[in-house]
N, C-alpha and C positions, 0 to 999 in steps of 0.2 A: 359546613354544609350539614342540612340534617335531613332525614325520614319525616315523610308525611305520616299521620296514623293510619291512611290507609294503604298505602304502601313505595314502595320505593324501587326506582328504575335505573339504572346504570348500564349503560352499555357503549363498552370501551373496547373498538380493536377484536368485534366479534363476541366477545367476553358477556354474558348476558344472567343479570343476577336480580330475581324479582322477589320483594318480600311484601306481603299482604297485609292486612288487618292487626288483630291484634298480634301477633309474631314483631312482626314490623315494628312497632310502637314498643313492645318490649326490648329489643333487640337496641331501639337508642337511646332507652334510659340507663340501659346498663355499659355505653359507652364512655360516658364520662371520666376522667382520670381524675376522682376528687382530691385523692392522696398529694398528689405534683401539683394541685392550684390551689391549696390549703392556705400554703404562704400570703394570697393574697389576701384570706379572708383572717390569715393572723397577723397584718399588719397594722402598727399600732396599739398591740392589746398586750402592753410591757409597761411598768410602771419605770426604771429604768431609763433613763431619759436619752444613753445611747442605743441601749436593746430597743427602744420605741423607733429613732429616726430610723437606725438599720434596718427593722424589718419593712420599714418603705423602701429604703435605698436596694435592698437586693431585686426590686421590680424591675428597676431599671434596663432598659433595650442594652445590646450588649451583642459582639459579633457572634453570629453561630451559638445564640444563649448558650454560652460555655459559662459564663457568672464565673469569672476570674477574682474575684475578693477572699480573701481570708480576713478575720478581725484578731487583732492581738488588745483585750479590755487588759491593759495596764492599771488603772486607778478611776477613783470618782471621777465623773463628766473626760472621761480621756480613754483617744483609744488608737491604736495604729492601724492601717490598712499595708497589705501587702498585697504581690498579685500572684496568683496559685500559677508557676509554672509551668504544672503540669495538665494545665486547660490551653496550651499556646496553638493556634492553627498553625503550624512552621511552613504547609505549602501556600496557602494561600496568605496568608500576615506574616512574610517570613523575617520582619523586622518588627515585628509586634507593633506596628502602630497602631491596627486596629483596635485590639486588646488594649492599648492607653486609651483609645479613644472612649472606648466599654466605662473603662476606670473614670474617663470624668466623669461621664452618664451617672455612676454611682455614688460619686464624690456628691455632684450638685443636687440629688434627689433627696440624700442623706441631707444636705442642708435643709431646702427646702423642707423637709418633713422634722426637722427639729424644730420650726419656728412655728408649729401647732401644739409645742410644748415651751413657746417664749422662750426659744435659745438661739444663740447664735453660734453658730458653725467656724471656729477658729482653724485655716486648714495651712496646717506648714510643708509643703511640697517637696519630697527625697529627702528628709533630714538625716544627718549623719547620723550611721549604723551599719555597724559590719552585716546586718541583719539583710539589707539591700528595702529599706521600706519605700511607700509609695509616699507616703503620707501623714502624718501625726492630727488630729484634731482634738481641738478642746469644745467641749460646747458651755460658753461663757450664757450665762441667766441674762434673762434680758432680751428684746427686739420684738417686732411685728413682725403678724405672720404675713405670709409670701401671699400674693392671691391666688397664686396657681397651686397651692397644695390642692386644693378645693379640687383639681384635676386629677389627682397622683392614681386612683383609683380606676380612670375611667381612661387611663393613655395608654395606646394599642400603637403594635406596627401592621398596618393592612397591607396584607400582602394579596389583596381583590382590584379584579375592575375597578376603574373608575367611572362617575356617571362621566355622559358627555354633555357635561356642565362645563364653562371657563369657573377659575379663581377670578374673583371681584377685583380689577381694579383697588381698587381701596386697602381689599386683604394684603393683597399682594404689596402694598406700598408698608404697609404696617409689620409684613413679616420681613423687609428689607434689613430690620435694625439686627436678622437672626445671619444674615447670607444674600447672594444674590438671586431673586426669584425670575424664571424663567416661563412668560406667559407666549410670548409672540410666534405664531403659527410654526414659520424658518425655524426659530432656536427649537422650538418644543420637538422638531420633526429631527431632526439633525443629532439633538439628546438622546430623542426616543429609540432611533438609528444605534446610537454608541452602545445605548444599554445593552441591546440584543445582542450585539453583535459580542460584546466583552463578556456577556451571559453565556452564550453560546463557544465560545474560546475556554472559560471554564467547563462547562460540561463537556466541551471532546476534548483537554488534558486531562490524561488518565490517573495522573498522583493527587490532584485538586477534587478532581471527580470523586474519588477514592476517599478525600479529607473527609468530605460530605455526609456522603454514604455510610461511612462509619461512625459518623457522629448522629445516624437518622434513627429514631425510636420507632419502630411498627405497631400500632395499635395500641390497648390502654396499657395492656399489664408492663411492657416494654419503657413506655412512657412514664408510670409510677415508681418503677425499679431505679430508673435514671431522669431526674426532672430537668435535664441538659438536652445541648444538641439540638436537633429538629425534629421536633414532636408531628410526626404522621397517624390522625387518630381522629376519632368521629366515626360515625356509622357510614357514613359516603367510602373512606378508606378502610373502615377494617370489612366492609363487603369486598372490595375489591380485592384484600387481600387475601379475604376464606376463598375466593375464587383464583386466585394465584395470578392475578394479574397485573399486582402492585407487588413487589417482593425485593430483597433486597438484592439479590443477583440480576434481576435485569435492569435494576436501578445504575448497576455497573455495566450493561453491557446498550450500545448505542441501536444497535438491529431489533433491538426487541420492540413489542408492539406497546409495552408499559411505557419504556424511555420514549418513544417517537409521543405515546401523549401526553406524558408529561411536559416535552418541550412544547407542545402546542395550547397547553394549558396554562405554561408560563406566556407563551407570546402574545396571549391574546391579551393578559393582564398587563405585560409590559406596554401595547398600545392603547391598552385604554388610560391615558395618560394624558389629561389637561395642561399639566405645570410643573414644574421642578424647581427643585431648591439647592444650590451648591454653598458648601460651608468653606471657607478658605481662611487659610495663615500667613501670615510671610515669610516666616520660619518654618520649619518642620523639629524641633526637637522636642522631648518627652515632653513640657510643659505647655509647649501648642497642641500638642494630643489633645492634652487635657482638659486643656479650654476648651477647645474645639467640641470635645465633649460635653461639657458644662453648657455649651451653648446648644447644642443638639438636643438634651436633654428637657433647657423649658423652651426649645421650640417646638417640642412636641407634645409637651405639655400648653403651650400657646395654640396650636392647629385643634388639640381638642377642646380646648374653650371656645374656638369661634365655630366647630361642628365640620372641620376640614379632617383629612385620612392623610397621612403621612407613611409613606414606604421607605426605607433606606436601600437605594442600589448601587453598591459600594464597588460592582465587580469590577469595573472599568478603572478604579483607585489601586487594585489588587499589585502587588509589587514582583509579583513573577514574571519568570522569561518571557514565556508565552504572551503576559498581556501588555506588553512593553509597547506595543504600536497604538491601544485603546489608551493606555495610561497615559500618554505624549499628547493624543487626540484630547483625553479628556482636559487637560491640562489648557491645550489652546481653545479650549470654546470656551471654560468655564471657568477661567483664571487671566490676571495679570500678568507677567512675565515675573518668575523669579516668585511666586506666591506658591502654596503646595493645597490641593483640593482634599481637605477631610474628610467631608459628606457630601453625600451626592442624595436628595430624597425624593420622590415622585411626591405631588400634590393635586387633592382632589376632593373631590364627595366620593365618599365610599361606603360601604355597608360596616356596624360595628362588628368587628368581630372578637372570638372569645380572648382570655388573657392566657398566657402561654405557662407553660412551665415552669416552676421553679424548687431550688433546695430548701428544705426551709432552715430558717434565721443558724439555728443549734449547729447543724453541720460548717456555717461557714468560719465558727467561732474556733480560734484557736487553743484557746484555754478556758475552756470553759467545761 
């Protein structure tokens, strides 16, 4: 969200914050967090041919952008992935699946983004090592590039309204080969239903609540310090917060007038919702994660080539006590018997919005 030049109106819950002319206009050039979206504009600019795939691959969507990758560069064209333990959400992913699912996302972008350097991504999955890796890859010379690198730049998770446009027919048959798409009035309403509802069961468990909150960045400088977690920033939120009425204590507390609209600011986005997309396995262990990610990965790279918004709403997947009743739901709308639901994504027209946070390439590198 941003400031007009001439000025900017917010008014939340009583809370009334006006800025005018040129103040205004000043005030949202210098919001930007250039520092923490660096990464994207240094991706690719590595001669290196796994420092080049990698720094696309850390763009990669990933739960609660915690960017779970460490890289161990071993030797020429070789290199190990591990997963930083110490980025795990244990309340809400208390089995790390999500976090695998993160790791495919990163695994198949890193591909992808090798084969605009004619390589091919050789990836050996857990190999023996006291070490506990995820992964080994060689990137072998050789192969066409992907089409969908051409996307790796321009792929967002929109977490906006959606228009109220249906998904085409057509789309929808085409994004089949990713999951099953969910257009028909009943499913779409019935989904829409679960999201909130499993939305709302995390935000009033207080240790899940808790995971969030503490993983949220306030404004830019917060943001730049730490290019993780949920980046809260732009002139729209840091007015709200010179005004104390986004803050991170009533972000924990449910009474407040900040909590009451942020939930009304999520729900309106959760119904503005045409279509959904559910990713499923029949197994669930590490290397269906994986996939599952790899697949999540260019379908989202697929929804921004044909000009479609992809949101992932995963809460109802969440494997804590509390969401045990939506997880069982989600399971009977959106699966077959004895399959296990990975992703779950809202699908739409949506507005683009900016690219999110990240560490850049150096920090993830183990030895370097």
């Amino acid at each position: 969200m941003t400031l007009s030049r001439r000025k900017t109106l917010a008014l939340l819950g009583g809370g009334l914050i006006v800025a005018t002319g040129a103040a205004a206009g000043a005030f949202a050039m210098t919001r930007t967090p250039s520092k923490a979206l660096a990464p994207w504009n240094a991706a690719g600019d590595y001669e290196d041919p796994r420092l080049f795939a990698l720094s696309y691959a850390l763009l990669a969507p990933n739960p609660h952008n915690r960017q779970p990758w460490l890289i161990d560069l071993e030797k020429d064209n070789q290199f190990t992935l591990y997963r930083d333990k110490t980025r795990d959400l244990p309340h809400t992913d208390p089995y790390y699946r999500q976090i695998f699912v993160g790791l495919g996302c990163f695994l198949e972008l890193m591909t992808i983004a090798a084969t605009l350097r004619n390589r091919t991504a050789k990836i050996e999955l857990f190999p023996e090592s006291p070490a506990d890796p995820i992964a080994r890859v060689q990137l072998a010379e050789g192969g066409d590039v992907d089409p969908l690198a051409d996307h790796i730049l321009a792929r967002r998770s929109c977490k906006e309204p959606y228009l109220d446009k249906p998904v085409p027919e057509k789309i929808a048959i085409e994004l089949g080969r990713y999951g099953t798409v969910f257009t028909k009035n009943g499913e779409v309403d019935r989904i829409k239903a679960l999201t909130w509802e499993a939305w709302l069961t995390e935000m009033h468990t207080h240790r899940t609540l808790k995971e969030s909150v503490d993983l949220m960045r306030f404004g830019k400088t917060e943001i730049n310090a730490d290019p993780d977690g949920i980046d809260l920033g732009g002139p729209f939120l840091e007015s709200l917060m010179l005004a104390g009425i986004l803050t991170r204590e009533n972000q924990l507390d449910p009474t407040t007038t900040g909590f009451q609209e942020g939930i009304k600011l999520y729900r309106k986005m959760l119904a503005a919702t045409p279509a959904y997309i559910a990713l499923t396995t029949s197994e669930n262990n590490r290397k269906d994660q994986i996939d599952a990610g790899r697949r999540w990965l260019r379908l989202n790279l697929e929804t921004t080539r044909l000009g479609l918004a992809l949101h992932p709403v995963s809460q109802a997947l969440q494997e804590f006590d509390e969401m045990e009743p939506h997880y069982r739901q989600a399971h009977e709308l959106l699966a077959n018997p004895g399959e296990t639901v990975q992703m779950l994504g809202r699908l739409g027209y949506g507005p683009m919005t900016p690219p999110t946070p990240r560490w850049p390439l150096a920090t993830r590198i183990m030895n370097e």
